[in-house]
C-alpha positions, 0 to 999 in steps of 0.5 A: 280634401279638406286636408288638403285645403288646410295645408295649402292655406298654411303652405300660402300664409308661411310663404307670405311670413317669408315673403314679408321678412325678405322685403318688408311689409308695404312701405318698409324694405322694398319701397313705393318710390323713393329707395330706387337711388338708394338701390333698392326694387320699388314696390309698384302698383297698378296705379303707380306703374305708368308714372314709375316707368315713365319717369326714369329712363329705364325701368326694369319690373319684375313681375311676380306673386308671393306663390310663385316659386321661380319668382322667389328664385329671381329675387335676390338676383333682382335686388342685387342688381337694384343695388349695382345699377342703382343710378342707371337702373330702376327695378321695380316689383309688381305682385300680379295677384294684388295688380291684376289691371297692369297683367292684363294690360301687358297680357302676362301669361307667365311668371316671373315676367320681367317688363323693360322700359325705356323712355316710358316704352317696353322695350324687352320682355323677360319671361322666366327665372334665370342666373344673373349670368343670364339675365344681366346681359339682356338687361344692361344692352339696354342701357 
C-alpha cells in the first residue's frame, strides 16, 4: 500500500516537471492575459475567468488537470489553434484542481472540458479529447 502511495507521488511530480517544460511555469509560456494576440492559450483563474471571457469576442477555455491523460493529448491541438486564430480566437487554460470555484459554476463533470464564449456567453461545450479534425469545426462555427 505504501508502495503504491510512493510511485503514485512520483507518477504526479513527474507529470508536474513535464507539464511545466511544455507550458512554463505561471507567468512564462502559457501567459495570464496578454500572449492571446501573440497566439498563445491564457493561463486563467478562478478570479480571471469572467473578465477574460468577457472581453473577447470568443474565448475558447480549455478545462484540464495536470493528471489527466486525455488533457495532455488535447494540448498541443489547442496551442496550434491558439496560434492560427490568434486575432479571432482566445484560448484560455483553466487547471480544475487549482480552480475548483469556476467547475463548479460550470458544473464540469468531466475532463477535458472545453467552454465556448461568445460575447461573454457559453455558447458550446466540448466534452473529451479529440483531433483537430474534430474539434476545429465545432470551434470555428462559432466565429
Amino acid at each position: 500500500m505504501e508502495e503504491d502511495e510512493e510511485l503514485e507521488r512520483l507518477k504526479r511530480k513527474k507529470l508536474m516537471q513535464w507539464m511545466r517544460s511544455m507550458w512554463g511555469k505561471k507567468g512564462e509560456g502559457t501567459s495570464r492575459g496578454g500572449d492571446a494576440a501573440q497566439g498563445r492559450p491564457v493561463e486563467v483563474t478562478d478570479e480571471t475567468f469572467t473578465d477574460l471571457v468577457q472581453s473577447h469576442p470568443l474565448v475558447v477555455v480549455d478545462c484540464w488537470a495536470p493528471w489527466c491523460a486525455p488533457c495532455r493529448m488535447i494540448a498541443p491541438v489547442i496551442e496550434e489553434m491558439a496560434r492560427d486564430y490568434a486575432g479571432k480566437i482566445v484560448f484560455g487554460k483553466l487547471n480544475m484542481d487549482e480552480n475548483p470555484r469556476t467547475a463548479m459554476k460550470y458544473q464540469i463533470m468531466s475532463i477535458p472540458t472545453l467552454l465556448v464564449f461568445k460575447e461573454g456567453r457559453l455558447v458550446d461545450r466540448i466534452v473529451g479529447a479529440m483531433p483537430r479534425n474534430m474539434l476545429e469545426p465545432k470551434i470555428t462555427r462559432h466565429l
